[in-house]
mmCIF entry with sequence, helices, sheets and N, C-alpha, C, O atoms, coordinates in Angstrom:
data_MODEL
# 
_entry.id   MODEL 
# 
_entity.id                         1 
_entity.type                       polymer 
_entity.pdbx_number_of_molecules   1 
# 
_entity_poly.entity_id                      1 
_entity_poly.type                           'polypeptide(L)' 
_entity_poly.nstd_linkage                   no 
_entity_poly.nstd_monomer                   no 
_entity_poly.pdbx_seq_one_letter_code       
;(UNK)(UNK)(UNK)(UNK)(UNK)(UNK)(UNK)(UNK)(UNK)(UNK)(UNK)(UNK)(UNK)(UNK)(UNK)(UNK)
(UNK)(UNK)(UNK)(UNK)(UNK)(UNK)(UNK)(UNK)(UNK)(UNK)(UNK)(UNK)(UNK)(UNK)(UNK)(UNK)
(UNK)(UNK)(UNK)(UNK)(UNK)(UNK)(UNK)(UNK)(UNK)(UNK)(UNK)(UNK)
;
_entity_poly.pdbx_seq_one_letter_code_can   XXXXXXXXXXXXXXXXXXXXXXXXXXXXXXXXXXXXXXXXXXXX 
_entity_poly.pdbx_strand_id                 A 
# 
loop_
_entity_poly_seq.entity_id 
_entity_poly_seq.num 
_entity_poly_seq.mon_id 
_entity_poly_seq.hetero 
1 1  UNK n 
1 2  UNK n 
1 3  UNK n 
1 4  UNK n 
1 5  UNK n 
1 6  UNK n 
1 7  UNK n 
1 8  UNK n 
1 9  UNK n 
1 10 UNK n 
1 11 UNK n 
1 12 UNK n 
1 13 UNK n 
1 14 UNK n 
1 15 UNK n 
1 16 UNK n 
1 17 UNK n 
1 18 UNK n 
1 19 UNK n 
1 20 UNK n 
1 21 UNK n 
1 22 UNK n 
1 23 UNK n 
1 24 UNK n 
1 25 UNK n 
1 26 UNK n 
1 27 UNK n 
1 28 UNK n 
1 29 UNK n 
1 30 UNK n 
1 31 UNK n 
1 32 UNK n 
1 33 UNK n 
1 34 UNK n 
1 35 UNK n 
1 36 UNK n 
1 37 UNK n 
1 38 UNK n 
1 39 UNK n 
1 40 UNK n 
1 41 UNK n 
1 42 UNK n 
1 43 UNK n 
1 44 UNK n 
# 
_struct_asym.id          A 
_struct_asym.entity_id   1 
# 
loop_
_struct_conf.conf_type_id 
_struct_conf.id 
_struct_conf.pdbx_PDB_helix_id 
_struct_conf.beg_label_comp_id 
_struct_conf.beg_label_asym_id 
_struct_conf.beg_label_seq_id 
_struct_conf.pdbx_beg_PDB_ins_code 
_struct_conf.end_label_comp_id 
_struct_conf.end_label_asym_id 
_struct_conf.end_label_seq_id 
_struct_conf.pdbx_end_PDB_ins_code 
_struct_conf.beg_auth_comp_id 
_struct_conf.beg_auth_asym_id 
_struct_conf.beg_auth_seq_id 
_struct_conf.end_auth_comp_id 
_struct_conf.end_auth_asym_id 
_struct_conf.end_auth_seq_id 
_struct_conf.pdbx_PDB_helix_class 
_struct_conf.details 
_struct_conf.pdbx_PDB_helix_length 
HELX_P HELX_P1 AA1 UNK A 4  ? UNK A 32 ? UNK A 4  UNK A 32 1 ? 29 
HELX_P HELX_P2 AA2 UNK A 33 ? UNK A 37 ? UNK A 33 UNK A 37 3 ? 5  
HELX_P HELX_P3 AA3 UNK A 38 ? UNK A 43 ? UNK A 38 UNK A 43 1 ? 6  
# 
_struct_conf_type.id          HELX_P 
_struct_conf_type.criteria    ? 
_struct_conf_type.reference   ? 
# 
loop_
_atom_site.group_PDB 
_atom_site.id 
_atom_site.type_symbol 
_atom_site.label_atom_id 
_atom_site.label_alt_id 
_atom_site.label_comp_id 
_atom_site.label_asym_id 
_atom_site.label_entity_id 
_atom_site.label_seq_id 
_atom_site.pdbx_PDB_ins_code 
_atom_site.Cartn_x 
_atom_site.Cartn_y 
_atom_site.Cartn_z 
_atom_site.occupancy 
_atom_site.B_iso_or_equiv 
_atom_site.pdbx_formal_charge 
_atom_site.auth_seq_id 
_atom_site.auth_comp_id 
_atom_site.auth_asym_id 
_atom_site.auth_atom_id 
_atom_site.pdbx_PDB_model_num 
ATOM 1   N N  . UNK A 1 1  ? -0.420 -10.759 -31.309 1.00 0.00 ? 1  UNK A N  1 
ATOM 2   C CA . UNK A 1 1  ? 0.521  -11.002 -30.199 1.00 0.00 ? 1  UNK A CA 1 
ATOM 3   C C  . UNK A 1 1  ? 0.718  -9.730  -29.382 1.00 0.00 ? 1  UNK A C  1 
ATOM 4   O O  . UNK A 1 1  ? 0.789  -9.655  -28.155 1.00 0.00 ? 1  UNK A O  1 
ATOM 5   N N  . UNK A 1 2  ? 0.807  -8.608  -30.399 1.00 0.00 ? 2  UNK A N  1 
ATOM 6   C CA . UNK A 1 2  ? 1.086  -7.648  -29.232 1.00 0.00 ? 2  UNK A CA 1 
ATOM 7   C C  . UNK A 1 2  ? 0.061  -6.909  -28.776 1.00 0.00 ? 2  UNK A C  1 
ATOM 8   O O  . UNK A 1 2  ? 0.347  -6.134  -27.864 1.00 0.00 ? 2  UNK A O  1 
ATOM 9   N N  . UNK A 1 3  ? -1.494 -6.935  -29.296 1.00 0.00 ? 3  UNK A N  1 
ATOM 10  C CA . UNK A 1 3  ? -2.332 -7.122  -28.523 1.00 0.00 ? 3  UNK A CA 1 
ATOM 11  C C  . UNK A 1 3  ? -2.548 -7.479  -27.195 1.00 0.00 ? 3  UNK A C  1 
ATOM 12  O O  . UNK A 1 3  ? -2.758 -6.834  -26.168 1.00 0.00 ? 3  UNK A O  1 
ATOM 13  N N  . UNK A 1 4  ? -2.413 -9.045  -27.549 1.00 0.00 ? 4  UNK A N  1 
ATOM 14  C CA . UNK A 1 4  ? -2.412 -9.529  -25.689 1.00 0.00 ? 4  UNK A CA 1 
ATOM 15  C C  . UNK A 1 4  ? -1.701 -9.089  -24.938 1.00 0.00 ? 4  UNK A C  1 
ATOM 16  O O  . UNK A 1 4  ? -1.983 -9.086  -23.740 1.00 0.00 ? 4  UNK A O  1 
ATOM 17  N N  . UNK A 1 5  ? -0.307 -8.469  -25.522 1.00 0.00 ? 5  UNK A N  1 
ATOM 18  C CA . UNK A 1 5  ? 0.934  -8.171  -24.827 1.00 0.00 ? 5  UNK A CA 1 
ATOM 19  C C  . UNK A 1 5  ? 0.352  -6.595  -23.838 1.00 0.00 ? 5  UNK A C  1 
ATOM 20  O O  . UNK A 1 5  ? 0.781  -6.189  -22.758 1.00 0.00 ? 5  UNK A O  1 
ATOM 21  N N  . UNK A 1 6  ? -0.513 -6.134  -24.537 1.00 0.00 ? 6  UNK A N  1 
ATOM 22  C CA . UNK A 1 6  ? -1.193 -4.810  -23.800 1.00 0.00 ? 6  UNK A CA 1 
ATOM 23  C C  . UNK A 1 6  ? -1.878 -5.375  -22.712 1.00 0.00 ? 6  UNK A C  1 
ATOM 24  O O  . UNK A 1 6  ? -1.641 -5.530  -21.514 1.00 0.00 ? 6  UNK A O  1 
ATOM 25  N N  . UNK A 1 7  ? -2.916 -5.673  -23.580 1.00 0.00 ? 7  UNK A N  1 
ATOM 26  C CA . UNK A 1 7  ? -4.297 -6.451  -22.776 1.00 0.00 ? 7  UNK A CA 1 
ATOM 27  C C  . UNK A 1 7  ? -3.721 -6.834  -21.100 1.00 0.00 ? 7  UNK A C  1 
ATOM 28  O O  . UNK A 1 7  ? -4.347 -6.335  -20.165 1.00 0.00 ? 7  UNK A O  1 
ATOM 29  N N  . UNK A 1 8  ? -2.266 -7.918  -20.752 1.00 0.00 ? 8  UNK A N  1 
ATOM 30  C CA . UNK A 1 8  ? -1.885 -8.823  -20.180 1.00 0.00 ? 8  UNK A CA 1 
ATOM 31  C C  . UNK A 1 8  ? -1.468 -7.351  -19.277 1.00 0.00 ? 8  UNK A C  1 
ATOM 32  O O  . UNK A 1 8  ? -2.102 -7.192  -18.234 1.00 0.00 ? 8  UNK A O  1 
ATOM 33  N N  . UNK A 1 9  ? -0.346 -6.200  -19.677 1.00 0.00 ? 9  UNK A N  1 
ATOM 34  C CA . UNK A 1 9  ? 0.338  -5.381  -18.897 1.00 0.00 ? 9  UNK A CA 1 
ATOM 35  C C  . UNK A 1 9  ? -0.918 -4.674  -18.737 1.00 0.00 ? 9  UNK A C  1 
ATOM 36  O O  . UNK A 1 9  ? -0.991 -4.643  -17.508 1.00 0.00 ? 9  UNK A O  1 
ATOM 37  N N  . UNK A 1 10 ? -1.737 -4.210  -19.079 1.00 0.00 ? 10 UNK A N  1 
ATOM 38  C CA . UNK A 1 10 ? -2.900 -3.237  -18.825 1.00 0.00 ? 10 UNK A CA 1 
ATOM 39  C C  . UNK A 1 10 ? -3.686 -3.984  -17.103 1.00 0.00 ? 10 UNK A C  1 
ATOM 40  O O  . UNK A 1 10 ? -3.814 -3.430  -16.012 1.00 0.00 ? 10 UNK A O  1 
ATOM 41  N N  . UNK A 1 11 ? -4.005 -5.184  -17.481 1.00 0.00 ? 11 UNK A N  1 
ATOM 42  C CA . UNK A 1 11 ? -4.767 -6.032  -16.356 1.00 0.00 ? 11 UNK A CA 1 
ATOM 43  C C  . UNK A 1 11 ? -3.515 -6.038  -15.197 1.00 0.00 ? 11 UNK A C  1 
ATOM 44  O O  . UNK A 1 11 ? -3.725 -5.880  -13.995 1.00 0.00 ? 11 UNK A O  1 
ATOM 45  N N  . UNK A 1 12 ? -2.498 -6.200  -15.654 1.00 0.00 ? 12 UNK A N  1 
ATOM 46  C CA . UNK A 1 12 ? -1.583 -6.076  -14.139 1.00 0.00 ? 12 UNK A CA 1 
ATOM 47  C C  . UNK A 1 12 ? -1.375 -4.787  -13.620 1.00 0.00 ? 12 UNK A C  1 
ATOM 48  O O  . UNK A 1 12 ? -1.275 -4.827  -12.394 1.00 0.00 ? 12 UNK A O  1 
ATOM 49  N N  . UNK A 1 13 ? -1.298 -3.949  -13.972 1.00 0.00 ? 13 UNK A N  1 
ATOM 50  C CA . UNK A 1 13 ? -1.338 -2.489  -13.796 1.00 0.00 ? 13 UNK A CA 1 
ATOM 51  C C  . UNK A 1 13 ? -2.715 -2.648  -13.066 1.00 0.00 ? 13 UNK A C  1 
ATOM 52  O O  . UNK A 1 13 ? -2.733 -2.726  -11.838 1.00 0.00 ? 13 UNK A O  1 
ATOM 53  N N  . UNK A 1 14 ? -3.878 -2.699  -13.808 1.00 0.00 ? 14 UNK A N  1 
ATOM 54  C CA . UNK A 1 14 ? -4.975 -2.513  -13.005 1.00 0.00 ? 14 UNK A CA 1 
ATOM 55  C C  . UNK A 1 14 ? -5.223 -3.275  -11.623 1.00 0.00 ? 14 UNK A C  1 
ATOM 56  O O  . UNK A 1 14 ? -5.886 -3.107  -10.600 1.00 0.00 ? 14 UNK A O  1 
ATOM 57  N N  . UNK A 1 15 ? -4.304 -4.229  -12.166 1.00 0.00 ? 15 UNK A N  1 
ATOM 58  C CA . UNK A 1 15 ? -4.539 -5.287  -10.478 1.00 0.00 ? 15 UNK A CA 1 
ATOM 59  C C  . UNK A 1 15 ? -2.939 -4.465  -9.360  1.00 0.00 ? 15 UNK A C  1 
ATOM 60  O O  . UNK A 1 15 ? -3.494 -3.918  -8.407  1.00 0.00 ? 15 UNK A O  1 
ATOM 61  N N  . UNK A 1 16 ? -2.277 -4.378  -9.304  1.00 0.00 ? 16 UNK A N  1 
ATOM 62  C CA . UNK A 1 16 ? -1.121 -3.437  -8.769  1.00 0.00 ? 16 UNK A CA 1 
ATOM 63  C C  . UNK A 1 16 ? -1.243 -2.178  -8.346  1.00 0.00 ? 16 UNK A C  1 
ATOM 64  O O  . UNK A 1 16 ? -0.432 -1.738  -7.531  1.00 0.00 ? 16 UNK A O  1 
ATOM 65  N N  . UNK A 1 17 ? -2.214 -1.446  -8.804  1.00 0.00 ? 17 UNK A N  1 
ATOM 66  C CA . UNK A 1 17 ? -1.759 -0.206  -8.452  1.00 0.00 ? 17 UNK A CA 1 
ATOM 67  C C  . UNK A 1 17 ? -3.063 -0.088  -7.466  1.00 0.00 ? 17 UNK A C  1 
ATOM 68  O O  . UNK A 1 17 ? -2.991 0.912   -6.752  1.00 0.00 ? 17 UNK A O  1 
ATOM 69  N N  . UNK A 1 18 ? -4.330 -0.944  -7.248  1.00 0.00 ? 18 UNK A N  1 
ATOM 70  C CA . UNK A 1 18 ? -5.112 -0.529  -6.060  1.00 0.00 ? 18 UNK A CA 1 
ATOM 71  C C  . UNK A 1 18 ? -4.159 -1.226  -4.764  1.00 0.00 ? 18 UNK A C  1 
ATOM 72  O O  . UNK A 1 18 ? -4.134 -0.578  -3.718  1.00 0.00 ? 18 UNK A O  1 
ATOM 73  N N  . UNK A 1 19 ? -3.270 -2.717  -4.830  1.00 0.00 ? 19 UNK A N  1 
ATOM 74  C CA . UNK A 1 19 ? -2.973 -3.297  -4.093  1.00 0.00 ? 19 UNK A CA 1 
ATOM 75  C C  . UNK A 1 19 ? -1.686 -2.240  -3.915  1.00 0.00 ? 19 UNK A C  1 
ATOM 76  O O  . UNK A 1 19 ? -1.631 -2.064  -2.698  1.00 0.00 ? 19 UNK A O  1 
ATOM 77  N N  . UNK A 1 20 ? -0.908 -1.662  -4.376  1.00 0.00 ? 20 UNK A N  1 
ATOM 78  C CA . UNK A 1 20 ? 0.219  -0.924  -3.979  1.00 0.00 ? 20 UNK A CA 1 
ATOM 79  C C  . UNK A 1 20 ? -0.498 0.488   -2.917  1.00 0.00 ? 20 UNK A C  1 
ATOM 80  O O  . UNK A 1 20 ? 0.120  0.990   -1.978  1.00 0.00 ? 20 UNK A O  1 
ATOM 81  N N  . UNK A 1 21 ? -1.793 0.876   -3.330  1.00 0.00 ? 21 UNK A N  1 
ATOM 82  C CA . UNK A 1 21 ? -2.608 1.616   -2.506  1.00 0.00 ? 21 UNK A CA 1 
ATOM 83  C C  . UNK A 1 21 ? -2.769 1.541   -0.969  1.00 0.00 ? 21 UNK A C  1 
ATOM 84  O O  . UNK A 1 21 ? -2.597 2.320   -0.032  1.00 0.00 ? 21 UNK A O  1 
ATOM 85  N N  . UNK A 1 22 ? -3.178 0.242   -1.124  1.00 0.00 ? 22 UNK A N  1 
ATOM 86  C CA . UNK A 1 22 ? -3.490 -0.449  -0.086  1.00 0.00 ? 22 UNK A CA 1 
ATOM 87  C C  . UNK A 1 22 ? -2.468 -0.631  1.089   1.00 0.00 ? 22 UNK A C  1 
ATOM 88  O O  . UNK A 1 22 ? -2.635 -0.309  2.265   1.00 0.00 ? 22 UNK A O  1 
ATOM 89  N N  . UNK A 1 23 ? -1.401 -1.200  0.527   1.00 0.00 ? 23 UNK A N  1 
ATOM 90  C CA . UNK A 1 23 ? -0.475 -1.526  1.268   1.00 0.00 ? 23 UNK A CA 1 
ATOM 91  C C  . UNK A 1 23 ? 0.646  0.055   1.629   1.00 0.00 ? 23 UNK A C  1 
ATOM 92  O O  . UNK A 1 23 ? 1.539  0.172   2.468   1.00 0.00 ? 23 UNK A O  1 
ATOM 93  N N  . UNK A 1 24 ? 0.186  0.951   0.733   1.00 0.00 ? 24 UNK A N  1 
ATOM 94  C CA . UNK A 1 24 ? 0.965  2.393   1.401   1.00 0.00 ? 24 UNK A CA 1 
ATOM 95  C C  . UNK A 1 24 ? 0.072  2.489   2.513   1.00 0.00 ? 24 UNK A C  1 
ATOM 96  O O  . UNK A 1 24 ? 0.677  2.564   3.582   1.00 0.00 ? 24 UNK A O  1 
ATOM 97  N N  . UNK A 1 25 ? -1.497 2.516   2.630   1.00 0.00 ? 25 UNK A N  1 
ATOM 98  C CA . UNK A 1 25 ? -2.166 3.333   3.103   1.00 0.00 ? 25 UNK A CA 1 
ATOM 99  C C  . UNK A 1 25 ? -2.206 2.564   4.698   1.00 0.00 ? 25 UNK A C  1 
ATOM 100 O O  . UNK A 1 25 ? -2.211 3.164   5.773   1.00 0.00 ? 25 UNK A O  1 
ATOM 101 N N  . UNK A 1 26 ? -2.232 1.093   4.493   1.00 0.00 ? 26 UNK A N  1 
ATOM 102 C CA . UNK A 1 26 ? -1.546 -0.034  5.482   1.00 0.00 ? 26 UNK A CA 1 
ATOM 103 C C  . UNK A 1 26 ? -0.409 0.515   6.274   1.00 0.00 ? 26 UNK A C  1 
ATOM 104 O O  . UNK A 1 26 ? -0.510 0.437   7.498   1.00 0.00 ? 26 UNK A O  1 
ATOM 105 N N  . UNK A 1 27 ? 0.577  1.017   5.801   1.00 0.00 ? 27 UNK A N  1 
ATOM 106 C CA . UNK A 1 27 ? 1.831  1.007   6.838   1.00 0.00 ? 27 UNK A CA 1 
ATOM 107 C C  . UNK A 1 27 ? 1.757  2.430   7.035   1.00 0.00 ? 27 UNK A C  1 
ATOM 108 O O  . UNK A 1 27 ? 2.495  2.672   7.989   1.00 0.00 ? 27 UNK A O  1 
ATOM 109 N N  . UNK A 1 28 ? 1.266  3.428   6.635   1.00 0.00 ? 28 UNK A N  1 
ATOM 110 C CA . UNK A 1 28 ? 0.579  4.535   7.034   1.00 0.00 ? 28 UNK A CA 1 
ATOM 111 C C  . UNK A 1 28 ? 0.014  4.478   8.629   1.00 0.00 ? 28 UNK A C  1 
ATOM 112 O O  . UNK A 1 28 ? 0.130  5.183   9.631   1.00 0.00 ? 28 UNK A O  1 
ATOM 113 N N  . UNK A 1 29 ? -0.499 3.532   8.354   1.00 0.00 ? 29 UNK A N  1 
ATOM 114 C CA . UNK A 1 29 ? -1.139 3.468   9.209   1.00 0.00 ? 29 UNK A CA 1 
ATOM 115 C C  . UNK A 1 29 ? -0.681 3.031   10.736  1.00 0.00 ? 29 UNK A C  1 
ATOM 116 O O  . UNK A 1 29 ? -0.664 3.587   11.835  1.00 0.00 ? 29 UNK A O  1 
ATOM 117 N N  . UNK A 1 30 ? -0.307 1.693   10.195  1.00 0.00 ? 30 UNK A N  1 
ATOM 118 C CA . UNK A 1 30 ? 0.887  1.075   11.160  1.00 0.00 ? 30 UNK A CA 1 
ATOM 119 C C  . UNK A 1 30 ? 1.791  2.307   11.872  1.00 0.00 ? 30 UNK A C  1 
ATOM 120 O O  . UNK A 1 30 ? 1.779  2.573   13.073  1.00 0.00 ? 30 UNK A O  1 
ATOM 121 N N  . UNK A 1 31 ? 2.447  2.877   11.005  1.00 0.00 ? 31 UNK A N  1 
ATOM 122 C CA . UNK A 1 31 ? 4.036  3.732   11.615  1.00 0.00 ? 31 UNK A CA 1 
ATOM 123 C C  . UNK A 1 31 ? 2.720  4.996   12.320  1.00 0.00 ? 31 UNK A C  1 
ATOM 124 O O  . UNK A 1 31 ? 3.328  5.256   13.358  1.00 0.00 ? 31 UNK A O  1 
ATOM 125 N N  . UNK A 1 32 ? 2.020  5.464   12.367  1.00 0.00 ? 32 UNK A N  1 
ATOM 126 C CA . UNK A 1 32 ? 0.901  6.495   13.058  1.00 0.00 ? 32 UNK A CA 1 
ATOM 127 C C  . UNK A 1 32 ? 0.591  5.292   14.711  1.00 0.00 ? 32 UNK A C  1 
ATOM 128 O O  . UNK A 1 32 ? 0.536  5.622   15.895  1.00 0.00 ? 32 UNK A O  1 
ATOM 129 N N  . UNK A 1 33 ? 0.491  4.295   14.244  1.00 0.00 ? 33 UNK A N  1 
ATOM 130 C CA . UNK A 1 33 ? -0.246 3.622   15.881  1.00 0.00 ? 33 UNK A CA 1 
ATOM 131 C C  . UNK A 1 33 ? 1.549  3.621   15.906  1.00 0.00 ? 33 UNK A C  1 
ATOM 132 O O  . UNK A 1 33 ? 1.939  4.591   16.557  1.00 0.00 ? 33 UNK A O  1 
ATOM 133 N N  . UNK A 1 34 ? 2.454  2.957   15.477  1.00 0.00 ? 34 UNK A N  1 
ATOM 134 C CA . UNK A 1 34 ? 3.482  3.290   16.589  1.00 0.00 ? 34 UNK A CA 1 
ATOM 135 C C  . UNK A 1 34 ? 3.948  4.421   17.298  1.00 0.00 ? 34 UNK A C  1 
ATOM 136 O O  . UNK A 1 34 ? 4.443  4.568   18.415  1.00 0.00 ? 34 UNK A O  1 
ATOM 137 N N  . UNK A 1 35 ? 3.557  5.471   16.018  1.00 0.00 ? 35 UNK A N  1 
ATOM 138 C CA . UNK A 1 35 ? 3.551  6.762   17.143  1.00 0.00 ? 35 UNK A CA 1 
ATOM 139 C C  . UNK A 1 35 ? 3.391  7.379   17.849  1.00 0.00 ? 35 UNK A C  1 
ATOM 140 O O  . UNK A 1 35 ? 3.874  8.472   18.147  1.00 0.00 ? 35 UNK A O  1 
ATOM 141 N N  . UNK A 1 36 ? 2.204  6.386   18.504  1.00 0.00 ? 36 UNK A N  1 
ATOM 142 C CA . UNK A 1 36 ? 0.965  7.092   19.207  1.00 0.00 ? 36 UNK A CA 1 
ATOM 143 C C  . UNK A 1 36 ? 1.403  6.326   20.394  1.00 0.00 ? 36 UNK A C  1 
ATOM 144 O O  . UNK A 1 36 ? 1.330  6.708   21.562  1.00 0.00 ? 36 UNK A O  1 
ATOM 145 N N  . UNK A 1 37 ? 1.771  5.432   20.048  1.00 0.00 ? 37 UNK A N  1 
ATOM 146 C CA . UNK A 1 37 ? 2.174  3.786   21.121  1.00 0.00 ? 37 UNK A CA 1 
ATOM 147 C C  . UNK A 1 37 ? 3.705  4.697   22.162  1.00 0.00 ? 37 UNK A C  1 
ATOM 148 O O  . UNK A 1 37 ? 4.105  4.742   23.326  1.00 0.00 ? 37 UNK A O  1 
ATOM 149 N N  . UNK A 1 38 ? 4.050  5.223   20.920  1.00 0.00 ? 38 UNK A N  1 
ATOM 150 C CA . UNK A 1 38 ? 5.883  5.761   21.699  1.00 0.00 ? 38 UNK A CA 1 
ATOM 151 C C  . UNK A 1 38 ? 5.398  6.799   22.526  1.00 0.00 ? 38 UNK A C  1 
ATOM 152 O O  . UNK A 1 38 ? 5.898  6.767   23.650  1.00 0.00 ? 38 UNK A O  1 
ATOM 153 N N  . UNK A 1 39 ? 4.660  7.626   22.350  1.00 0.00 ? 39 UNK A N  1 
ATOM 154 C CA . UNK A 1 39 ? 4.241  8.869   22.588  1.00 0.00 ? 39 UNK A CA 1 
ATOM 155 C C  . UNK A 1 39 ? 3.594  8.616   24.007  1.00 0.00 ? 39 UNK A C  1 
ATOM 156 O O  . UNK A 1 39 ? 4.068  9.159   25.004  1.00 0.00 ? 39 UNK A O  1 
ATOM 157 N N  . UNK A 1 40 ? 2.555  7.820   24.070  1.00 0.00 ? 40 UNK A N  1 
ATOM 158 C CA . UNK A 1 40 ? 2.040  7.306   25.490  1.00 0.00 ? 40 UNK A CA 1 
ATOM 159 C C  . UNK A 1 40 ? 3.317  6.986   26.715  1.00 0.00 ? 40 UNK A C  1 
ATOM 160 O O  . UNK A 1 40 ? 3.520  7.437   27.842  1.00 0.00 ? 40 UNK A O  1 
ATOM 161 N N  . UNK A 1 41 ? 4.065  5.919   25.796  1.00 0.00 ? 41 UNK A N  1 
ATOM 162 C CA . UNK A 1 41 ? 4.817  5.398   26.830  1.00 0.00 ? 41 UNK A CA 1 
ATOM 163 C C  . UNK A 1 41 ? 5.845  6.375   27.207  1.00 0.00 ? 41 UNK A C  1 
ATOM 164 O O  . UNK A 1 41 ? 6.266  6.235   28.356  1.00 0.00 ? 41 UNK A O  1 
ATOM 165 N N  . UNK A 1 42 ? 6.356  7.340   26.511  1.00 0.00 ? 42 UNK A N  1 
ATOM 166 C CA . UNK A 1 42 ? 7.244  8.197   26.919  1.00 0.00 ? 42 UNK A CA 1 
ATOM 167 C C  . UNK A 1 42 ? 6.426  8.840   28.297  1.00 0.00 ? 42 UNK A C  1 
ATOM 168 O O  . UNK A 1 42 ? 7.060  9.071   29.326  1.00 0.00 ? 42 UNK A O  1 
ATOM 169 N N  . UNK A 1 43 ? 5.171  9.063   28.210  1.00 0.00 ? 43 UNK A N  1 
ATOM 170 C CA . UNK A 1 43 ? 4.268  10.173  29.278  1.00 0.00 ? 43 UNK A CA 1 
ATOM 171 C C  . UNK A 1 43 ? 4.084  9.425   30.716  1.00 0.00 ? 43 UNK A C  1 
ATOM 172 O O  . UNK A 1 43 ? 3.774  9.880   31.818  1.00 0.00 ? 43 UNK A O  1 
ATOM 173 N N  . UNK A 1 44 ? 4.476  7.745   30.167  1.00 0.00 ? 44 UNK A N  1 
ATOM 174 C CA . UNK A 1 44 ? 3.893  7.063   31.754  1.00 0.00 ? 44 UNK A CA 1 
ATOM 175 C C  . UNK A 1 44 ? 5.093  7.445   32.666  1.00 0.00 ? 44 UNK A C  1 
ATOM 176 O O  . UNK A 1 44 ? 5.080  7.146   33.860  1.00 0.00 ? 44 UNK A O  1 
# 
């Protein structure tokens, strides 16, 4: 039982922590084009 009990938290960990990656590196990204977006429009 507490085998699987690893096995089960090990595979979610492995599935979570590229998708938590992802989604930092995502709004990273996002909040940079809004900055770039504010930055223009302030110059027009």
């Amino acid at each position: 039982f507490l085998n699987d009990v690893i096995m089960y938290f090990a595979l979610v960990l492995l599935a979570v922590v590229p998708l938590l990656g992802i989604l930092y590196s995502y709004s990273k990204i996002v909040s940079s084009i809004r900055a770039i977006s504010t930055v223009q429009g302030k110059y027009k």
